[in-house]
C-alpha positions as a printed Julia matrix, in Angstrom:
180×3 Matrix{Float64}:
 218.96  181.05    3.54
 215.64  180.41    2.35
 214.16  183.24    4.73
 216.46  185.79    2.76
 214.73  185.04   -0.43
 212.2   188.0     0.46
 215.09  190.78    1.01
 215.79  190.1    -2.95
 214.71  193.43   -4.99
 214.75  192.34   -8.76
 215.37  195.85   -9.88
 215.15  195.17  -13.91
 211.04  195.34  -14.16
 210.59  198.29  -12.56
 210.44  201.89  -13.87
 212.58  204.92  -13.67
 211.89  206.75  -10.25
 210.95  205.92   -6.66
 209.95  202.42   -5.28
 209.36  201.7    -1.62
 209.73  198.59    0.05
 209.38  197.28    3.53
 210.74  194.15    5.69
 210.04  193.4     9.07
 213.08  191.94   10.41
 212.75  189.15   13.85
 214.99  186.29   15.4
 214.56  183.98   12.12
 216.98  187.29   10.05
 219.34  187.01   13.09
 219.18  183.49   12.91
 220.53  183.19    9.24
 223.79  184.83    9.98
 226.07  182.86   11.95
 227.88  184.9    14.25
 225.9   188.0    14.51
 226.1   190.09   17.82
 222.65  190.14   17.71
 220.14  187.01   18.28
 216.66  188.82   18.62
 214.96  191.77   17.94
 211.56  193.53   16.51
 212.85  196.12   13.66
 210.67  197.84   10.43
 212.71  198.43    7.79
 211.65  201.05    5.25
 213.6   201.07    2.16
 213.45  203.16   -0.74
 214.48  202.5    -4.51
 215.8   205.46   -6.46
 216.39  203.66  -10.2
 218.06  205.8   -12.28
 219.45  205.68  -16.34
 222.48  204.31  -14.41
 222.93  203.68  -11.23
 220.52  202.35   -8.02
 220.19  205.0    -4.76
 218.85  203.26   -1.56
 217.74  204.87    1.64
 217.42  202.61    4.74
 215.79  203.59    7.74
 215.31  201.05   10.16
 213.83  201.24   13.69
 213.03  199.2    16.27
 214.12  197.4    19.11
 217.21  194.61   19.65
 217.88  192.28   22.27
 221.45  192.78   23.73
 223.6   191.22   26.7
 224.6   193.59   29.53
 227.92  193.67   29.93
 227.15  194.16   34.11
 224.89  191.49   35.02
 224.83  189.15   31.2
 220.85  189.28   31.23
 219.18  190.42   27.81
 217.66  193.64   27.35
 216.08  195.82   24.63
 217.8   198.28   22.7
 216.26  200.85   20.82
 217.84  200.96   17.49
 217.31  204.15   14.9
 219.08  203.76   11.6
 219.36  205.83    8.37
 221.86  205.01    5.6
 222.45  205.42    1.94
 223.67  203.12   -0.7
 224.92  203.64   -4.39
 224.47  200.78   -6.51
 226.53  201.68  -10.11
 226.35  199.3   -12.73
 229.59  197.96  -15.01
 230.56  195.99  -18.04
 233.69  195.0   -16.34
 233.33  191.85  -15.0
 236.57  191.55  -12.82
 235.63  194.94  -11.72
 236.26  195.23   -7.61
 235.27  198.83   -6.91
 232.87  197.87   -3.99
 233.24  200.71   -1.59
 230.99  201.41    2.0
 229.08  203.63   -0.7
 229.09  202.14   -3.48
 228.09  198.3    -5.09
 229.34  197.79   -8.43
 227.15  195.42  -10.33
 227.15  193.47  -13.54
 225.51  194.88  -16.14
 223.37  191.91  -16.62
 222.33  191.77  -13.03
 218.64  191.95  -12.46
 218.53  191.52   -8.28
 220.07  192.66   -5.3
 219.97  191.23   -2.22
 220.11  193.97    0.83
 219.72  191.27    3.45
 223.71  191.85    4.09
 223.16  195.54    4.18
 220.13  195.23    6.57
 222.81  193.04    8.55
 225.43  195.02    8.94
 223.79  198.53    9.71
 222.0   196.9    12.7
 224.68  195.57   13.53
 226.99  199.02   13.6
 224.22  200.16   15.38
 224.35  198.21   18.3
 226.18  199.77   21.39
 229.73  199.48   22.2
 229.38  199.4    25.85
 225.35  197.26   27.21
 224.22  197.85   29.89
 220.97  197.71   31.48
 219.46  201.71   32.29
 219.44  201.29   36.23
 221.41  198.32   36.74
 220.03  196.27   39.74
 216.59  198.36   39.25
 214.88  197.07   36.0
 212.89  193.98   35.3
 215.74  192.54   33.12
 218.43  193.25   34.91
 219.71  189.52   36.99
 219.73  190.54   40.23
 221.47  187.12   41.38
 224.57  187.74   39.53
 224.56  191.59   40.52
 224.9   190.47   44.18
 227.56  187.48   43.3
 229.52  190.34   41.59
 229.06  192.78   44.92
 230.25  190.1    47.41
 233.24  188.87   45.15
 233.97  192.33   44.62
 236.61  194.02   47.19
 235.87  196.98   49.09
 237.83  199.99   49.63
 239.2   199.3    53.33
 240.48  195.99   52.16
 242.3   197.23   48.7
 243.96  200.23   51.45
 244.62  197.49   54.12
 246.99  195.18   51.94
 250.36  195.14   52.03
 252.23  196.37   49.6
 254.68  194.27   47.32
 258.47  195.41   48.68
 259.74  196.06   45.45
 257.42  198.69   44.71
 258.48  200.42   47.86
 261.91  200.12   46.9
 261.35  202.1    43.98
 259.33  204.68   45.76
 262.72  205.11   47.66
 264.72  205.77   44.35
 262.29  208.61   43.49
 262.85  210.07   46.47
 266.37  210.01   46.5
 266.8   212.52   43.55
């Protein structure tokens, strides 16, 4: 958790108005978060700080590239990754206050930090494909080309899916449909 330290704003010194900060984020973020879906990657993160009277506005936009499985032949590939989100940070003197939203953090009032290493997380994370695969599988340098031709000669063709028999109890109902 150490390497999180640096993702901590302290948000109590600084002045009313814009702030920018910037993180560059590599396996060693991955690496702090246990089961993230991704393990590697090479993303800027440019952050800005909108302190106001009462509340915190934060605009993330994050680019890059992450390294992903593909779900054909399991070898990792890059993934370009273009992010840009919004968070509210309000602040309350109700402690047992539980208003956190996707849009809005409720902090103390005595609060002087946040941490946006878990919001970092996260939108990479949402950002990641729901379906990898490599762009012309067989045909790239990442792509494993040993299990692509395991998976083609396990595979079945199309003569021998037509050419077995089929189970006699689905042709019994075939008969029943035709009967009517």
């Amino acid at each position: 958790m150490k390497s999180l330290q640096e993702y901590k704003i302290p948000f109590t010194g600084l002045k009313t108005g814009k702030h920018q900060f910037d993180f560059d984020i590599d396996e060693r973020f991955f690496n702090e978060f246990e089961y993230s879906l991704v393990k590697n990657g090479k993303l800027k993160v440019e952050m800005e700080l909108d302190k106001q009277e009462t509340m915190l506005i934060l605009y993330f936009k994050i680019e890059g590239e992450i390294f992903s499985n593909c779900d054909f032949c399991l070898s990792d590939f890059p993934t370009m990754v273009k992010v840009s989100e919004r968070q509210i940070v309000k602040f309350s003197d109700d402690e047992n206050l539980e208003d956190n939203t996707d849009e809005i953090i409720v902090l103390g009032r005595n609060e002087h930090e946040i941490n946006v290493s878990q919001l970092i997380y996260e939108y990479i994370n949402l950002a990641v494909p729901l379906f990898n695969r490599c762009s012309d599988v067989g045909n790239t340098q990442w792509c494993d080309k040993e299990v692509i031709e395991k998976l083609n000669a396990l595979s079945a063709t199309k003569e021998e899916k037509e050419n077995t028999d089929a189970d006699p109890r689905w042709e019994a109902l075939k008969n029943i449909k035709n009967d009517k």
